[in-house]
C-alpha positions in Angstrom: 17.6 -26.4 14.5 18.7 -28.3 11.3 19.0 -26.5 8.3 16.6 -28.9 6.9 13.9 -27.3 8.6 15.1 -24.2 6.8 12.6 -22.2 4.9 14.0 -18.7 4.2 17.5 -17.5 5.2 17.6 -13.3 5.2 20.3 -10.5 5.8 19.9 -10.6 9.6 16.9 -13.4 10.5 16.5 -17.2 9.4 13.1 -18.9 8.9 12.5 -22.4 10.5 9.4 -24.7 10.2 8.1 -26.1 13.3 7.5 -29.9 12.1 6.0 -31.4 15.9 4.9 -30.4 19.2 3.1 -28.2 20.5 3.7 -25.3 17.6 3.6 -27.8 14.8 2.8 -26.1 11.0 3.7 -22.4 12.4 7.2 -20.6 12.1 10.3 -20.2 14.4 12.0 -16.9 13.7 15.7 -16.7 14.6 16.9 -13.3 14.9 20.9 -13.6 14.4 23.6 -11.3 15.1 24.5 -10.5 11.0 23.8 -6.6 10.7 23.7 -4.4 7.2 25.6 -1.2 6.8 28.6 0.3 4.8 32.1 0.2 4.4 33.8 3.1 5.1 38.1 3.6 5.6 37.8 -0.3 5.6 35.8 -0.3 8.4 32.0 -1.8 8.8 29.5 1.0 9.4 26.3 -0.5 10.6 23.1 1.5 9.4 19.7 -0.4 9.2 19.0 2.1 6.0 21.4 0.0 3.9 20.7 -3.6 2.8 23.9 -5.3 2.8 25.6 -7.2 5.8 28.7 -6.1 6.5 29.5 -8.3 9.7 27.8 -9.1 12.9 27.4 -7.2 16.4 27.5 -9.8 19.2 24.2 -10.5 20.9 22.3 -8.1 18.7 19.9 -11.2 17.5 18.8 -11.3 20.9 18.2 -7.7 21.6 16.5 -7.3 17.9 14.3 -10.3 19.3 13.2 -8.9 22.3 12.9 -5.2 20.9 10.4 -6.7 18.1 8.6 -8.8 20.9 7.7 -5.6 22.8 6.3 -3.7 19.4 4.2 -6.7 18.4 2.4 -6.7 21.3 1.8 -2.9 21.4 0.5 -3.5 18.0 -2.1 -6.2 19.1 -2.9 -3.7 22.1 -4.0 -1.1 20.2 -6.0 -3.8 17.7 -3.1 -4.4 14.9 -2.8 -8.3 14.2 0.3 -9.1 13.1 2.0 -13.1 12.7 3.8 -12.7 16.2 2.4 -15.9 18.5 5.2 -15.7 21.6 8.9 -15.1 22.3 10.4 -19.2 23.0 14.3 -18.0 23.2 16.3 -15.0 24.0 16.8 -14.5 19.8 14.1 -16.7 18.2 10.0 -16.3 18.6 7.1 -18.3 17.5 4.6 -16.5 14.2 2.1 -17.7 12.2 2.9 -18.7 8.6 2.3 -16.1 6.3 2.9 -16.2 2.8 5.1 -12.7 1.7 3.5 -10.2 -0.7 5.1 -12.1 -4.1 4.2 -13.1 -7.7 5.1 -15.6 -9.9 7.0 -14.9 -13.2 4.4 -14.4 -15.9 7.0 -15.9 -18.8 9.6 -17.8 -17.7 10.4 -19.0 -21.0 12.1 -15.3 -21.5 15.5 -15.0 -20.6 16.1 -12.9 -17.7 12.9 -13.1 -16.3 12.4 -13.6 -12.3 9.7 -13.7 -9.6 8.7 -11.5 -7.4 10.1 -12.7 -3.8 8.2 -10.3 -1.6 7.6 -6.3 -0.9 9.0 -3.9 1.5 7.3 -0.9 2.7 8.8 1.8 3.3 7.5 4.5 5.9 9.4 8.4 6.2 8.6 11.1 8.7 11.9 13.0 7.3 13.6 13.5 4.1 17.3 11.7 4.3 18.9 8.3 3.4 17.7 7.0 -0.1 15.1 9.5 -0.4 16.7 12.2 -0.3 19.7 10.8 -2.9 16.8 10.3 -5.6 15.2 13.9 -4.8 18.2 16.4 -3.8 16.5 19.4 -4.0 14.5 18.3 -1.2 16.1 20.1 2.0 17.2 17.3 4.0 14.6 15.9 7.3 12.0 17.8 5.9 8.5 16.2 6.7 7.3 13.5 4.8 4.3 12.8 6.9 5.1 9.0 6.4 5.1 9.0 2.8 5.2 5.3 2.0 7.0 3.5 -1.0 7.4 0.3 -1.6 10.2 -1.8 -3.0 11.0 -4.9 -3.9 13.5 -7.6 -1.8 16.3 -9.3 -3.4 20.0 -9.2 -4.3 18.7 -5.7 -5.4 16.4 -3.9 -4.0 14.2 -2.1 -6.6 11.7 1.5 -5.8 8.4 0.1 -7.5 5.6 2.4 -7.9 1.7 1.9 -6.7 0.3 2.3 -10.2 2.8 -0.3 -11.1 1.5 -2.9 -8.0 -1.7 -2.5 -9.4 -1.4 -2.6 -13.7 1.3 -5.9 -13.0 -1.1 -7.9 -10.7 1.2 -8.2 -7.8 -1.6 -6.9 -5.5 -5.4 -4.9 -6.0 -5.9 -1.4 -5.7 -8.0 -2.3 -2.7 -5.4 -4.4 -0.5 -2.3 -1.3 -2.0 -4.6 1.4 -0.4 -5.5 -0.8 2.9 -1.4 -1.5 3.3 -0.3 1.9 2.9 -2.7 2.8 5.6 -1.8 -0.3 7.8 2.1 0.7 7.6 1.0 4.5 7.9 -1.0 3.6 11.3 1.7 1.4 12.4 4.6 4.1 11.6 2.2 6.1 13.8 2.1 3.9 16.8 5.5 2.9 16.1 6.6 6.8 16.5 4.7 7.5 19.5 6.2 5.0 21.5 9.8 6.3 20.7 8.5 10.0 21.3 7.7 8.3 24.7 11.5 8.1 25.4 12.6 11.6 23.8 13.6 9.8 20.6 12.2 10.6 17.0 11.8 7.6 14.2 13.4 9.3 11.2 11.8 6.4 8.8 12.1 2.7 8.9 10.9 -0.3 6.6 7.7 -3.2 7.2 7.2 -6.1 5.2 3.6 -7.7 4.9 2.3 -11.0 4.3 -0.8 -12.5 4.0 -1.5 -15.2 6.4 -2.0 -18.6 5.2 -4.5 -19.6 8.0 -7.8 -17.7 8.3 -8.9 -15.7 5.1 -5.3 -14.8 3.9 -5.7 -11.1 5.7 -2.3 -8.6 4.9 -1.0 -8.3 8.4 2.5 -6.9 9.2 5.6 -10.4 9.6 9.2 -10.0 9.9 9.9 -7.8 12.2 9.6 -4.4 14.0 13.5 -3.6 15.4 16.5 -1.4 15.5 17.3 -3.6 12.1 14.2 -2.0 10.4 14.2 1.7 11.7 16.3 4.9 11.7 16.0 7.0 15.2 17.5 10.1 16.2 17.7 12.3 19.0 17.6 16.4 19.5 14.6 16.4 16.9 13.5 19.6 16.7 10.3 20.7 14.5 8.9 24.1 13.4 5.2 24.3 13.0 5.0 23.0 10.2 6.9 19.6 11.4 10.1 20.4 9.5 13.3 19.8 11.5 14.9 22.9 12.9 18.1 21.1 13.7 19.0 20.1 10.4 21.8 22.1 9.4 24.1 21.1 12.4 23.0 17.3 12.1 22.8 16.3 8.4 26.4 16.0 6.6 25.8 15.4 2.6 28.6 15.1 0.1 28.8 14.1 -3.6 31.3 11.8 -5.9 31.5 10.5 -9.3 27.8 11.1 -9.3 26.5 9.5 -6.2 25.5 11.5 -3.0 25.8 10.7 0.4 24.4 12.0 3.2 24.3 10.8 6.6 22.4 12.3 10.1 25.2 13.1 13.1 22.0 12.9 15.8 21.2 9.1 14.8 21.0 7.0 17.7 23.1 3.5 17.8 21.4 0.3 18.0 22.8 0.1 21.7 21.1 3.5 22.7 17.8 2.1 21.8 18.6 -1.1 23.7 19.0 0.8 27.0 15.7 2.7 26.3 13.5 -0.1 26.1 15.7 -2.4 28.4 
């Protein structure tokens, strides 16, 4: 596939359009091998919770490929359209053009001033990563019952409030309220089916789109894959769905300011390869 043909290029997939045969005017997805993480001792730590790449894992495009293949059509089993059509390749897979949840800058003649590219939601059953380090008296993995945020994509990823959505015109009050209940009944699905294989989704992240063909319906795109969502193992809830096992699985830490915190029970993109293998 020539760059040409390129329409997006993100931090771990790369956007082709199909210009003849048989899928003409839709979208190839190639899922690549580049993964997002941390640096730690000089050494790559790879963590789907952070946003920048910090190398590549060998043959993870075509396990993130097939892993979002298998959750796509769950999703259309239990009545969720998303832009999935069919898996072509071992990394790359046929969707529908959709057009990402964006907005055009209002002034452009004002220095400074940028679009908006597109909107990430995302989902939490427990309290760690980012939201935890913006709310610290929170005890860490206590339940969220999927609170959803959203945030904006970029070079910098920016926490943008509903209200705010609404008041700037980037989407209605009506099509806000029917996302956060499309990602909270996918995070639902999404966490049943790892609860299926002893597992527990800690949070993970869903960008929408609206599709161009039809009526321009908000349906999940991208992708749903160990690139997008935080899993542990050895969950443990009380009755009232707060973690048990906390204390001996969370490490937190603090330095010139900025907290850390990290979950020893996480499970490794490999793990979850050999669960749904």
């Amino acid at each position: 596939m020539q760059d040409k043909n390129l329409v997006y290029r993100g931090k771990s997939k790369d956007v082709y359009d199909i210009t003849g045969g048989q899928y003409r005017g839709k979208y190839r997805l190639v899922f690549t091998d580049r993964a997002t993480g941390y640096v730690e001792n000089g050494k790559p730590v790879f963590d789907p919770g952070y946003d920048v790449v910090v190398g590549e894992i060998p043959g993870k495009g075509a396990i993130a490929c097939k892993f979002a293949a298998h959750f796509f059509r769950l999703l259309k089993d239990n009545g969720i359209p998303s832009h999935f059509i069919e898996m072509t390749g071992e990394n790359e897979m046929i969707v529908e053009p959709a057009i990402p949840l964006s907005m055009p800058v209002q002034s452009p003649e004002f220095p400074g001033s940028a679009p908006l590219l597109n909107l990430e939601f995302t989902w939490r059953n427990n309290a760690t990563g980012s939201f935890w380090r913006r709310y610290p008296f929170v005890r860490p993995c206590k339940n969220l019952h999927k609170v959803v945020e959203v945030w904006t994509k970029g070079d910098s990823d920016v926490l943008i409030t509903l209200e705010a959505l609404e008041e700037t015109g980037a989407m209605s009050n009506e099509e806000i309220k029917g996302s956060v209940e499309l990602v909270k009944n996918i995070a639902e699905i999404v966490s049943v089916e790892f609860a299926s294989k002893n597992m527990h989704v800690i949070d993970g992240k869903f960008e929408l789109g609206r599709l161009v063909s039809g009526d321009g319906k908000i349906v999940i795109i991208d992708e749903i894959s160990p690139d997008v969502l935080r899993v542990c193992k050895g969950h443990s809830p009380d009755n009232s769905g707060n973690c048990t096992a906390y204390g001996e699985c969370t490490v937190t830490g603090i330095s010139e300011g900025k907290r850390t915190i990290k979950n020893r029970n996480q499970v490794s993109a490999a793990e979850l390869i050999r669960a749904f293998a």
